[in-house]
C-alpha positions as CSV (number, residue, x, y, z in Angstrom):
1,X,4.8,7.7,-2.1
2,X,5.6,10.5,-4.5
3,X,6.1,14.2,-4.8
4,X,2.6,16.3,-5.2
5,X,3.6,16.8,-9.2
6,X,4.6,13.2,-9.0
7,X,0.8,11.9,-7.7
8,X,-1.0,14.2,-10.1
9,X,0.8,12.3,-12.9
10,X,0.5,9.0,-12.0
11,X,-3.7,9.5,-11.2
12,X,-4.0,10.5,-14.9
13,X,-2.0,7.3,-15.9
14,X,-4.0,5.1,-13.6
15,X,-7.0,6.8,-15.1
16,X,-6.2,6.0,-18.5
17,X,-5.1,2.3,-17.7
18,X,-8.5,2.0,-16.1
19,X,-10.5,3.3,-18.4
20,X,-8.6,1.5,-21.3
21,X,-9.0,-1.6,-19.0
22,X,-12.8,-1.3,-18.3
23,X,-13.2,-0.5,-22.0
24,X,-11.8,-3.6,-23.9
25,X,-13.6,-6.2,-21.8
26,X,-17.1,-5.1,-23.5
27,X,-16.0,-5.9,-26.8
28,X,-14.4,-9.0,-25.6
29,X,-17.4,-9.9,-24.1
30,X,-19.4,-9.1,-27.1
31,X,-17.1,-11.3,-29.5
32,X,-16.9,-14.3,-26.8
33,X,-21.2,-13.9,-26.4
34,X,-21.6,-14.4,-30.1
35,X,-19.5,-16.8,-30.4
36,X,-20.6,-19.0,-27.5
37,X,-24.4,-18.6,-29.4
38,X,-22.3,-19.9,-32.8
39,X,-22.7,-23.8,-33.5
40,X,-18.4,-23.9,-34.3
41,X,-15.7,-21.3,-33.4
42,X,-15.7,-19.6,-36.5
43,X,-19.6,-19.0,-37.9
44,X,-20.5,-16.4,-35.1
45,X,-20.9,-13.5,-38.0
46,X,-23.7,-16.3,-39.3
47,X,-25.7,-15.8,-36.7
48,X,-28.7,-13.2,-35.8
49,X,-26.0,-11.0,-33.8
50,X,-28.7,-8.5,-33.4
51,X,-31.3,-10.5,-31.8
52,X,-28.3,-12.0,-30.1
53,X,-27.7,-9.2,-28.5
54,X,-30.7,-8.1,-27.4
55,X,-30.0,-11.2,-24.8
56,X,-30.8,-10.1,-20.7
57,X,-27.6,-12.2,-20.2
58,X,-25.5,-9.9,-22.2
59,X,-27.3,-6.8,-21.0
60,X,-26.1,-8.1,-17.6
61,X,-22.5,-9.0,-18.6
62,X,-22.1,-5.0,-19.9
63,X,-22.5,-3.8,-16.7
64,X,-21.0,-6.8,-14.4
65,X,-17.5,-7.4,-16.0
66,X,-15.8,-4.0,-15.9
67,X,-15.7,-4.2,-12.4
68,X,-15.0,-7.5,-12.3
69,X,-11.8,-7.2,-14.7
70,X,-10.7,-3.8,-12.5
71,X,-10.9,-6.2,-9.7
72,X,-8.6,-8.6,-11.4
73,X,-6.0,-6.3,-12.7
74,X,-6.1,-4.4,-9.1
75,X,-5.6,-8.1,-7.7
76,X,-2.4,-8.6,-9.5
77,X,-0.9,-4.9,-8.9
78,X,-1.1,-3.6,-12.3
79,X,-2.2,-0.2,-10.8
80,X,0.0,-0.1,-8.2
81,X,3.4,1.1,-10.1
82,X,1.5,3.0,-13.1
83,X,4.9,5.4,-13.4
84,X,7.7,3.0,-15.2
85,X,6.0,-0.3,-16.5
86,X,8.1,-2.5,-18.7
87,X,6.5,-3.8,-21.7
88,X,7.5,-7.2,-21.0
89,X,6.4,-7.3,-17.6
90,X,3.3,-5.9,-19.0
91,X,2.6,-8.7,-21.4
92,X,3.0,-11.2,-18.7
93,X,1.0,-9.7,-15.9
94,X,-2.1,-9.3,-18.9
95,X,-1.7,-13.1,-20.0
96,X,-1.7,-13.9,-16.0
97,X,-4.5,-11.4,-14.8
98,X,-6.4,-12.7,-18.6
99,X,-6.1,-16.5,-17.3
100,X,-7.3,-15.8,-13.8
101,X,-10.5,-13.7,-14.5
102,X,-11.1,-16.4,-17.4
103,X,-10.9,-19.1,-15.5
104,X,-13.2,-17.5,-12.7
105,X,-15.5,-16.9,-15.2
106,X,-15.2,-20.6,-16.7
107,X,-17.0,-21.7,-13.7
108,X,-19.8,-18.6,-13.9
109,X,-20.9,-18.7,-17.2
110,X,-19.2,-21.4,-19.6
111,X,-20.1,-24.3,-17.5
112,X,-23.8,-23.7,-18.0
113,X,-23.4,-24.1,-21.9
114,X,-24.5,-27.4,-23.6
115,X,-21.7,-28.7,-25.3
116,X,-21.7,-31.6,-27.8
117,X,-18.1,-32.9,-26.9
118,X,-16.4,-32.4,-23.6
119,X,-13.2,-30.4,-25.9
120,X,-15.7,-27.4,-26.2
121,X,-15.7,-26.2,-23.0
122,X,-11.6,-26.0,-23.4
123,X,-12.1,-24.1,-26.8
124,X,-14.8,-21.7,-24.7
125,X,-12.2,-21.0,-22.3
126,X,-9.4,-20.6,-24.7
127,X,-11.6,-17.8,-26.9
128,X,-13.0,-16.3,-23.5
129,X,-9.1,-16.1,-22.5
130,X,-7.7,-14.8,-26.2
131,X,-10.3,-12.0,-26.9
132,X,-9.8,-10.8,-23.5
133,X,-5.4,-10.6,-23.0
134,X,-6.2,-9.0,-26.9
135,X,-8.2,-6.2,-25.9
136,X,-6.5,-5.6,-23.3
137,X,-3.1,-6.0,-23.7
138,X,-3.0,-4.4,-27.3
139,X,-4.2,-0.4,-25.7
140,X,-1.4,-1.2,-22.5
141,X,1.4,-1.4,-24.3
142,X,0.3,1.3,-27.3
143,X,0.4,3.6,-23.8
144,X,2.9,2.5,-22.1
145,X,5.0,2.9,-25.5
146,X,3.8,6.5,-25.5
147,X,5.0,7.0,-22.3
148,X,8.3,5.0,-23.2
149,X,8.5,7.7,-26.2
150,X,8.0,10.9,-23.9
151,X,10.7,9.5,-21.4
152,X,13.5,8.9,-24.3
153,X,12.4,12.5,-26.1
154,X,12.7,14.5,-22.7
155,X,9.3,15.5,-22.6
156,X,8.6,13.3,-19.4
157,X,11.6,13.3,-16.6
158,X,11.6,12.3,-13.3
159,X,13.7,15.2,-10.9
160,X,16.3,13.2,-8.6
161,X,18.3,14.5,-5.8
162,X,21.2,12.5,-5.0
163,X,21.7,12.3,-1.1
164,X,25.3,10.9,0.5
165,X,28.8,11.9,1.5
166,X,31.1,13.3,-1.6
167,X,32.8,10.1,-2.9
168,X,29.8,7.9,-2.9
169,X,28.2,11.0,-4.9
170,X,30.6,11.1,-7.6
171,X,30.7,7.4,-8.1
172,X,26.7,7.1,-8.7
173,X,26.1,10.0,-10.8
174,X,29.2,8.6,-13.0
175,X,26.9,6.0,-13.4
176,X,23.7,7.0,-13.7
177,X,24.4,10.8,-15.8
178,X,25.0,8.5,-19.3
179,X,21.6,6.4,-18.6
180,X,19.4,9.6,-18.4
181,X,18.5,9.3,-22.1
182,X,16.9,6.6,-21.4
183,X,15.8,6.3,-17.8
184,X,13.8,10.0,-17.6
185,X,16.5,10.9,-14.5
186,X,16.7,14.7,-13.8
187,X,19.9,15.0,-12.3
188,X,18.7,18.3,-9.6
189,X,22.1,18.1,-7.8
190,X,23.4,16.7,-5.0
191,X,22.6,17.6,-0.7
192,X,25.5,16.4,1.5
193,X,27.0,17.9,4.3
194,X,30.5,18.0,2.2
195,X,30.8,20.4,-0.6
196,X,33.2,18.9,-3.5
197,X,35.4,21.8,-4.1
198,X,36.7,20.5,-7.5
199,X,33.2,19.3,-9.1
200,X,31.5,21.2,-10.9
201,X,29.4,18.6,-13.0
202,X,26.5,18.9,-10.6
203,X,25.2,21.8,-8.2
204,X,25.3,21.6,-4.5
205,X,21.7,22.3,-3.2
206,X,22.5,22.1,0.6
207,X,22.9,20.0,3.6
208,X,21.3,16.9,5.0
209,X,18.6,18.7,7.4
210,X,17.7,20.6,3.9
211,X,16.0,17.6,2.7
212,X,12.4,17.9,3.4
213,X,12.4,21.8,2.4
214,X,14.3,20.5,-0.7
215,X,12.3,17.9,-2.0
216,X,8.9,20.5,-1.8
217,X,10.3,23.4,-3.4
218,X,12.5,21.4,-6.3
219,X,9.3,19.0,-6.9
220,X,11.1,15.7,-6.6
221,X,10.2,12.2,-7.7
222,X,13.3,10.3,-6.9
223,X,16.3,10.3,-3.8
224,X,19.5,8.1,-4.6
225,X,21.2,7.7,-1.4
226,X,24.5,6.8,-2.2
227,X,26.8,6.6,1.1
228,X,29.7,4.8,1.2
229,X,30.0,4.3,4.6
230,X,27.4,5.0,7.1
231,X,25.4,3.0,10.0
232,X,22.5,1.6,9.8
233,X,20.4,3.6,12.5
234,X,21.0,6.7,10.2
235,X,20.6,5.0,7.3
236,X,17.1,4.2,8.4
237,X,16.3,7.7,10.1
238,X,17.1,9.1,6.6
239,X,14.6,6.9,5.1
240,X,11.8,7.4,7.6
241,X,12.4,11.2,6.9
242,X,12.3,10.9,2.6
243,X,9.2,8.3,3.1
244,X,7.4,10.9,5.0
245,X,9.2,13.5,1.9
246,X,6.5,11.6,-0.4
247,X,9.7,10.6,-3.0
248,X,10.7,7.4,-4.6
249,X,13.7,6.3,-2.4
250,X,16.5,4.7,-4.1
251,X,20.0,3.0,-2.3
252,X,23.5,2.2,-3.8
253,X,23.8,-1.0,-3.0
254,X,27.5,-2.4,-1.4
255,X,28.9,-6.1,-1.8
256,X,26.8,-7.6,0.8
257,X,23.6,-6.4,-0.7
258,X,24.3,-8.0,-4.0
259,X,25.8,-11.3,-2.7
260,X,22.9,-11.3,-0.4
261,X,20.6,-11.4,-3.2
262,X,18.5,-8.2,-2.0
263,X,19.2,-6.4,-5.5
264,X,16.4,-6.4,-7.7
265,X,16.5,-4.9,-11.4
266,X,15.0,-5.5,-14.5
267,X,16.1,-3.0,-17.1
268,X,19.6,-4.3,-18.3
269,X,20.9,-0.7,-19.2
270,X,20.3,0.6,-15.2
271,X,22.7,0.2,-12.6
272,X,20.9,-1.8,-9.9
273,X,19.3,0.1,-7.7
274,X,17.9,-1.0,-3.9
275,X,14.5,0.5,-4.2
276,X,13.0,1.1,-0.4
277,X,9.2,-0.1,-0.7
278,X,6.7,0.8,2.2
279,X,5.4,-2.5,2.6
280,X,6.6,-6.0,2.1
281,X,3.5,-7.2,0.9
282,X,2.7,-8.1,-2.9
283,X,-0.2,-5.1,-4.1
284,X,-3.2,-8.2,-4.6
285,X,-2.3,-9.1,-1.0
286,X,-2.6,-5.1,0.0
287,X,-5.8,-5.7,-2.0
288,X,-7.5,-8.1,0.0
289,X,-5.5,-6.3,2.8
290,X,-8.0,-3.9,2.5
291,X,-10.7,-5.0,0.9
292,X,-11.3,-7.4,4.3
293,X,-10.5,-4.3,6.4
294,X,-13.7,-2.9,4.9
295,X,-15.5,-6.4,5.3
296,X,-14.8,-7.2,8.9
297,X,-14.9,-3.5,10.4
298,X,-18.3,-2.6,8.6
299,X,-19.1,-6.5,9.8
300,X,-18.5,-5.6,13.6
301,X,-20.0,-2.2,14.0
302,X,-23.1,-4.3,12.7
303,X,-23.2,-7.6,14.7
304,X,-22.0,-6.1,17.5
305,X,-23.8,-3.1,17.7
306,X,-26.0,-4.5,20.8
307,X,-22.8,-5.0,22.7
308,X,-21.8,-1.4,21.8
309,X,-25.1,0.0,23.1
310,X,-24.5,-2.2,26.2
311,X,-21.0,-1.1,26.8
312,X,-22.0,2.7,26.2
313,X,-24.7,2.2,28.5
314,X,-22.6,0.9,31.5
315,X,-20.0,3.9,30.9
316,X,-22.5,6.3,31.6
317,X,-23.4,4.4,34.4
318,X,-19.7,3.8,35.9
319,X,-18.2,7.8,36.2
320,X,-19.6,11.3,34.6
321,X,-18.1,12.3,31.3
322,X,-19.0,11.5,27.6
323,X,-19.1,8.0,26.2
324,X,-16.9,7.8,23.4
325,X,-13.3,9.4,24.0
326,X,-10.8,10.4,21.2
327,X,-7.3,12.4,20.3
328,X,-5.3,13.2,17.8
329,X,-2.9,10.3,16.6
330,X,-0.4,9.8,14.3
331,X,-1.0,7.8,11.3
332,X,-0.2,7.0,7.7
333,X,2.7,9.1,6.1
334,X,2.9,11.3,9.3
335,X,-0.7,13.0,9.0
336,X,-2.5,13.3,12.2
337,X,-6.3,11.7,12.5
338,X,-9.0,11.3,15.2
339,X,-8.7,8.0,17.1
340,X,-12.0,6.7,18.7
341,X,-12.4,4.6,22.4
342,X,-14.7,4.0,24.7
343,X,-14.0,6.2,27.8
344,X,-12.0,4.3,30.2
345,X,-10.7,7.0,32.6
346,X,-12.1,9.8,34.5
347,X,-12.5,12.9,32.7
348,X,-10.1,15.2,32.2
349,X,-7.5,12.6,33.1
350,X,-4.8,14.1,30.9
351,X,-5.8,17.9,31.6
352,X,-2.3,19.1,31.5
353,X,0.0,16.5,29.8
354,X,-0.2,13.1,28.0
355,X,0.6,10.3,30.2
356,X,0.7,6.6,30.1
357,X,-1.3,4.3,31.8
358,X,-0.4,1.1,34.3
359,X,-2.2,-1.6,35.7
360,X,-2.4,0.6,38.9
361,X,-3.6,4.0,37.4
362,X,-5.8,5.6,39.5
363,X,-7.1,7.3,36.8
364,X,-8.9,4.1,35.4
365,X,-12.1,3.9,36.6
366,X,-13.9,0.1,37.4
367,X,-15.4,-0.6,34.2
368,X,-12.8,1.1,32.6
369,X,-10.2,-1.2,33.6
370,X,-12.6,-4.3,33.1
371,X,-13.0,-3.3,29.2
372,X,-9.1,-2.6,29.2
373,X,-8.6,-6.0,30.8
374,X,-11.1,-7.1,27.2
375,X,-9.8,-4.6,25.2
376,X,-13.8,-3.3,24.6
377,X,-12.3,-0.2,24.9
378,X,-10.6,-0.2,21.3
379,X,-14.0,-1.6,19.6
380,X,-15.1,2.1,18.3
381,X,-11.7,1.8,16.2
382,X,-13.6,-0.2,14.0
383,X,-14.9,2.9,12.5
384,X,-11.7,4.2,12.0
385,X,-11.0,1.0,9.8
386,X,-13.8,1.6,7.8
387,X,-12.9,5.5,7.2
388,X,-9.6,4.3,5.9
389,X,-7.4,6.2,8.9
390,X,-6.1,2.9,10.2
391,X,-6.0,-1.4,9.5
392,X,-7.1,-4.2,11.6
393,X,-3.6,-5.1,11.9
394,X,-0.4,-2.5,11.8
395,X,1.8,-0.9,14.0
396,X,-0.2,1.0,17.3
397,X,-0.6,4.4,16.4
398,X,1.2,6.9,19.0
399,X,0.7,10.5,19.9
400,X,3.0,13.2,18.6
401,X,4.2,14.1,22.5
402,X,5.1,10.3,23.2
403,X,6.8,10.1,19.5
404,X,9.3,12.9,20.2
405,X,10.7,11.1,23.2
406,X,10.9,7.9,21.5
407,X,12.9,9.3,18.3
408,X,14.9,10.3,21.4
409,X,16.0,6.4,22.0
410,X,15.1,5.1,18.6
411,X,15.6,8.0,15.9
412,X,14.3,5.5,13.1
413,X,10.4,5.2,14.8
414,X,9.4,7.5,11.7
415,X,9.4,3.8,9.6
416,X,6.4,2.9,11.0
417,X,4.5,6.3,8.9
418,X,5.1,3.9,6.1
419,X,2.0,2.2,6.4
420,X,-1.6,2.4,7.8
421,X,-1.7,1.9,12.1
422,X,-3.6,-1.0,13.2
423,X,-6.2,-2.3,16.5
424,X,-3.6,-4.3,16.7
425,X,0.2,-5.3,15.7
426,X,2.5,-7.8,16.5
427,X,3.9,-5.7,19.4
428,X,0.4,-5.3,21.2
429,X,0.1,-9.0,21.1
430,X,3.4,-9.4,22.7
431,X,3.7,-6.0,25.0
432,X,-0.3,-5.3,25.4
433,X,-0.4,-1.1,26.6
434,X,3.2,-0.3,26.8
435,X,3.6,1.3,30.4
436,X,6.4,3.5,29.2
437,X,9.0,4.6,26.9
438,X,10.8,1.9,27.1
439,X,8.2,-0.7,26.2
440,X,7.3,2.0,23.4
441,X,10.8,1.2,22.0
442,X,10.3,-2.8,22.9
443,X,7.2,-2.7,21.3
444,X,8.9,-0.5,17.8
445,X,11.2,-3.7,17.2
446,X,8.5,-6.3,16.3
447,X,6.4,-3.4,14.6
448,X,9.1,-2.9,12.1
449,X,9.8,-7.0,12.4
450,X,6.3,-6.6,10.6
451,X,6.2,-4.3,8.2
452,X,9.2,-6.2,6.6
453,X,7.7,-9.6,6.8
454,X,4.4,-8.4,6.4
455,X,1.8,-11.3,4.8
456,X,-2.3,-12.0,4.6
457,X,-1.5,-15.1,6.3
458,X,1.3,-12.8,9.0
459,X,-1.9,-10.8,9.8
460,X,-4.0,-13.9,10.2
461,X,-2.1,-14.7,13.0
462,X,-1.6,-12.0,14.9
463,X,-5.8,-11.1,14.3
464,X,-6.1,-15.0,16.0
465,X,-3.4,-14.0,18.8
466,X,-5.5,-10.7,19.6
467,X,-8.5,-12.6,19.9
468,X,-7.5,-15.4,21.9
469,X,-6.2,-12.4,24.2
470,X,-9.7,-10.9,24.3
471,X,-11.4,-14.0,25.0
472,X,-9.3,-14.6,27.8
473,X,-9.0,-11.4,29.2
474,X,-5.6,-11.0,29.5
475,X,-5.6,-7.8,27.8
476,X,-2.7,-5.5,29.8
């Protein structure tokens, strides 16, 4: 997440990495199509390149392979962190991402060439492989040099706010102030609820509960927090609040962090930084993430459609009221959306406040609390999948009243804004409908449990859990 200035930035850089990306595979393409009509690797330009490419097959390859490579380099993150690449990195993620999508290709295209010795299907794959890192790599790093060059001349700077008690202030920005040459780090000033009466090398900007108004009206990218002591329930409250901020969050790490192996740097020069990531989960695995979210969602509103006509049917039949039932719920970086149910209660069963349901709610009515019991009740969520408001699998999304009272008992419940709801989580599956706050805060611990160990093959799991529970019926 990033500050509004911040997003508008990187969308022009992800922009230009697209476009460059999209670009250098059709002469690639061209070079490897010519070639691959040659008799040996190096008479191509002998050849009737013209009628060549007048080919249906190249025609075809023009419009199927920018999408394809986009797919490739989305796969392996590339777009993910557009914002500070290193060139290094850079050239290994290209030679990687070149590999894969040529060897996909191998068994598409190269395969169906006759070949005179077995050795030329190597060389295809070698040229396919070559022209393609080289036309792609050669525009990434002539950008991301560019951008390199606006960082070290000042013309691109990233603000920072550094967050903490006094001490553990004076100690990072002694670090971090001579690297700013270097590392595009706008030193803003400091918010802590001491004021260092003797330092005047950066600028109080005010206290702790100042933090959200802060990081709007001073445009922020980064947050170091630098505490030297504090616990970790406030620790995590503080970073459930600057997630929500939209900034890049940023710890001081102690002893046990580095012996522990948790610190993670790459740029020699830079003191190592803990950065706070939303998700555990590597981008091409957030890829597919969502990529089957949009296969399996659009999949069930389709097959199942005469089971939702059926179901619909018998709630019209079963009590008066509309069908379909829906309220506002939390979601995704705090923002409120429009959750979707079959109507399980009687109507106006929550005319005054939100409540919770239990197994003995009078409020359910008979085929209400059979679809509970099958959990056919959540099946319209599908379409919330499909609109992007929520995943098959993430943390159940909760109502702003019920939150409140939670953050009550467990202050840090703002964590799970980091990252799209779910049908279902790894607390439904072990709690079902929590009954009350209590299982609420239950049910938080194995939420966060996931977002922290969060896999394809994690989500797997818990989708085979959920259904085994629907099959079953012993949905609670």
């Amino acid at each position: 997440m990033h500050s509004g200035r911040a997003k508008q930035r990187i969308q022009k850089k992800r922009s230009l990495y697209m476009l460059g990306d999209a670009l250098a595979c059709l002469p690639a393409w061209t070079l490897f199509f010519l070639y691959r009509k040659s008799e040996t690797l190096w008479d191509f330009h002998l050849s009737p390149w013209h009628v060549h490419l007048n080919d249906s097959n190249y025609m075809w390859g023009l419009l199927v392979l920018p999408p394809f490579w986009l797919s490739i380099h989305a796969l392996s993150g590339y777009y993910k962190e557009v914002d500070r690449k290193s060139r290094l990195m850079e050239l290994f993620r290209t030679f990687l991402a070149s590999v894969t999508g040529g060897l996909t290709l191998f068994f598409f295209i190269i395969l169906d060439d006759t070949v005179f010795i077995y050795t030329d299907y190597y060389r295809s794959l070698a040229v396919l492989i070559g022209l393609q890192f080289g036309f792609t790599w050669i525009p990434r790093v002539v950008q991301t040099s560019r951008y390199h060059a606006q960082i070290r001349s000042g013309r691109l700077t990233f603000p920072t706010l550094l967050l903490g008690d006094v001490e553990g202030i004076k100690e990072v920005h002694a670090k971090l102030n001579p690297q700013r040459f270097f590392s595009g780090t706008e030193m803003l000033g400091y918010v802590s609820n001491e004021i260092a009466q003797d330092w005047k090398n950066l600028p109080h900007l005010g206290k702790i509960n100042d933090l959200e108004t802060l990081c709007i009206s001073q445009s922020v990218d980064d947050v170091v927090i630098c505490f030297r002591q504090t616990d970790h329930v406030a620790l995590q409250q503080l970073i459930g609040r600057l997630h929500l901020a939209g900034v890049r969050i940023r710890i001081s790490p102690d002893l046990y962090d580095i012996t522990s192996g948790t610190v993670r740097f790459s740029n020699v020069f830079e003191t190592p930084l803990m950065e706070v990531h939303a998700l555990k989960m590597p981008p091409w695995q957030q890829f597919i993430k969502r990529a089957m979210d949009i296969a399996l969602s659009g999949s069930m509103l389709l097959l199942l459609s005469p089971l939702y006509l059926f179901i619909a049917l018998r709630v019209r039949l079963d009590s008066r009221g509309p069908i379909f039932y829906n309220h506002e719920r939390i979601g995704l970086n705090g923002k409120g959306f429009q959750i979707y149910k079959f109507r399980s209660m009687v109507v106006n069963a929550e005319s005054h406040t939100p409540r919770l349901s239990s197994d003995s709610d009078r409020r359910i009515t008979p085929w209400g609390r059979t679809m509970r019991k099958y959990r056919l009740d959540e099946l319209p969520q599908f379409y919330n999948v499909l609109r992007g408001d929520m995943s098959l699998v993430g943390p159940r999304p909760e109502r702003a009243y019920f939150i409140e009272q939670i953050r009550q008992i467990a202050p840090h419940y703002p964590l799970l804004h980091r990252v799209k709801p779910g049908i279902t989580s790894w607390g439904q599956v072990k709690f079902g409908y929590a009954e009350n706050i209590d299982e609420m805060v239950e049910r938080l611990k194995l939420d966060l449990l996931y977002i922290h160990n969060a896999s394809l093959l994690l989500d797997l799991k818990i989708m085979l859990h959920t259904f085994l529970i629907v099959v079953r019926g012993e949905g609670k």
